[in-house]
N, C-alpha and C positions, 0 to 999 in steps of 0.2 A: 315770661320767665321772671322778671323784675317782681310780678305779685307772688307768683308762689313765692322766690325767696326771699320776700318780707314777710309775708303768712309762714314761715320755717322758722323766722328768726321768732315771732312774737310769741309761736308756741315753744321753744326751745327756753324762752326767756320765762314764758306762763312757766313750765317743768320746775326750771330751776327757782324760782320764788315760791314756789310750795315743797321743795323740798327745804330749804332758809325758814321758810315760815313752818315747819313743824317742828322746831325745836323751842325746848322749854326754857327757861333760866338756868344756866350751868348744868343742862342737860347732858348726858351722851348717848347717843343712840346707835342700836345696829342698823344695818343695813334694812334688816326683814320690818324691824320697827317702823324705820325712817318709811320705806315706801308705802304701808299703810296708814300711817298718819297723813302723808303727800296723795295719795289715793294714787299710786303711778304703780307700773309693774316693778316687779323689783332688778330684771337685770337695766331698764332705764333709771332708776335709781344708784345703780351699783354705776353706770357710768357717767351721770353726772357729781356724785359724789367723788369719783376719782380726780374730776375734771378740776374742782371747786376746791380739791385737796390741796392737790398743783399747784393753785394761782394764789393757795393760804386764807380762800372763806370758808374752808371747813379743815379741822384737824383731825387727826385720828391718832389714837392710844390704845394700843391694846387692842382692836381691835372693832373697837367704837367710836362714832362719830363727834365730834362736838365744833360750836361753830367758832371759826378761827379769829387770829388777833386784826387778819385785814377789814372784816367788818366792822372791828372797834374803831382800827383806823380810820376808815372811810366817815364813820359818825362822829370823830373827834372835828372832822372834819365841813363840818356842817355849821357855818357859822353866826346862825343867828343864837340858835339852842345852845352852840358852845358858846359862847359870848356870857349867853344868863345861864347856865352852869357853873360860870367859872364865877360870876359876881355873884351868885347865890349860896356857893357854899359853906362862906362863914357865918351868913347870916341863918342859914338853916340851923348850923350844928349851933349856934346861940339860942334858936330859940327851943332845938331841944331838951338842950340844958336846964332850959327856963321852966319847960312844960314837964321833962320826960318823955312826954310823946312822940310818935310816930309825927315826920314832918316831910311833907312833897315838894314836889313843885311842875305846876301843868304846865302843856302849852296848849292852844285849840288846834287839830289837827282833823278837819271833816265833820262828823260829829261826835268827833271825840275828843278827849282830857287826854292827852301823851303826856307821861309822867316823866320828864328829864332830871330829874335829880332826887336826891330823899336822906333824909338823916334817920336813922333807924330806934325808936326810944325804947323805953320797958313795960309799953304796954304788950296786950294780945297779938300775938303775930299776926292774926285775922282779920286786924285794922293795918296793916302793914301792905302798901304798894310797890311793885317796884321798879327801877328806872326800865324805860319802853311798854310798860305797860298801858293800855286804853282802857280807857273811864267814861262811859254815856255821859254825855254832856246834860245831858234832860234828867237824870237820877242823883247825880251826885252833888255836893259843897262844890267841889274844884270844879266841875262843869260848871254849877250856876253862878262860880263867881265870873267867869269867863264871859257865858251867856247873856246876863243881863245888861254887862257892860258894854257887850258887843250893840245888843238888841239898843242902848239909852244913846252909844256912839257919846258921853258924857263921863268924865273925872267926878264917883260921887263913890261917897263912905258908904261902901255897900260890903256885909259880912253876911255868908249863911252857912245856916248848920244843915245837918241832913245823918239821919237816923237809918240807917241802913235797913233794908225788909226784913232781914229776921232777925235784928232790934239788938245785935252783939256790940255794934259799936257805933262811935259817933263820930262827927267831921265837920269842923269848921274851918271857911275861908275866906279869902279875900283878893281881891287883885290888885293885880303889881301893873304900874302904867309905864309908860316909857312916852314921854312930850305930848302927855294926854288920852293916849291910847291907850289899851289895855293888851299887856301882848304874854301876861303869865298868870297863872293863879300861884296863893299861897295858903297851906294846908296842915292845919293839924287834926290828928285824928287818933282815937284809942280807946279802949273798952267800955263804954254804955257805963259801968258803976265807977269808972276808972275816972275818964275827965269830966271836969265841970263845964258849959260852956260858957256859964256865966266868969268866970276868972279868964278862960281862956282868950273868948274873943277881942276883950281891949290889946292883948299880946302879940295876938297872929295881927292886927288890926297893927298897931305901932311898926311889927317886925315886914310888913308888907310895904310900909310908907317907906321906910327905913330902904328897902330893898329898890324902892321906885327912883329913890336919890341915889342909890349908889349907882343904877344901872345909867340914872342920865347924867355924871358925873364920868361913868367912864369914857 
């Protein structure tokens, strides 16, 4: 009895994390939507979404789904990311100012780049990330600033650019250390004819050191 009802919970818990995970950024979905994207039947859809209504991880308007404030809650609540969220974000919106650019901020998460934070510039929106999103670590700036520093386990003035494959925009970074570790990247990025990366890298390079001190000051 004890296995199946641990085997009941893990898939009750699989359900509802693919129905969470098929929503998009300030999405709303229906019903019909939601369980094809979740690949689940839809009256199981229809009642875990009632369930999730309930408890405030999913809202409903009209008719349509969208995911609720208790999820923001819960990720306010996350305290390493909120921590450098909260020391990063005047230093971002500084240095978009400076650039214009689209500006991020990773963290490593498996083999990905989780984008916890961003100041939004006036480049291409197609160089624009946004917070929660995942970035190969192995393809992109924000990955390799991450990676190399992970891989050198070393505090060293390492920036990289990274040209996207179908060549629309550009991204340079650098990593943000905390007592010699490296535990964020920092990211500007925007249209291929748009940034320089020569002007840009001494910027994100300075605005990253800058960020390495505030965060071991707090």
């Amino acid at each position: 009895m004890r296995t199946a009802a641990w085997s009941d919970s893990v898939s009750v818990l699989d359900r509802m994390s693919a129905v969470l995970e098929a929503f998009g950024v300030g999405e709303g979905l229906g019903v019909t939507e939601l369980a094809r994207r979740a690949n689940l039947p839809k009256s199981t859809v229809s009642r875990i979404a009632a369930d999730l209504v309930a408890e405030g991880y999913l809202d409903r308007v009209d008719g349509r789904l969208y995911l609720g404030i208790r999820l923001f809650e819960l990720g306010q609540s996350v305290e390493h990311p909120r921590r450098l969220r909260q020391a990063a974000i005047p230093t971002l919106s500084r240095l978009r100012d400076a650039t214009g650019h689209h500006v991020h901020l990773a963290i490593a998460d498996g083999d990905d780049a989780l984008v916890i934070a961003t100041s939004l510039g006036r480049s291409t929106p197609l160089a624009a990330a946004h917070v929660g999103q995942r970035l190969p670590r192995s393809t992109t700036a924000l990955g390799a600033a991450l990676e190399t520093l992970r891989e050198r386990g070393t505090e060293q003035d390492v920036v990289t650019t990274y040209e996207a494959d179908h060549g629309d925009h550009v991204c340079v970074a650098s990593p943000v250390f905390e007592r010699g570790t490296v535990v964020a990247a920092l990211s500007v990025s925007g249209g291929i004819d748009e940034l320089d990366p020569v002007q840009t890298i001494p910027l994100v390079r300075h605005t990253a050191a800058a960020l390495s001190r505030r965060i071991a000051a707090a």
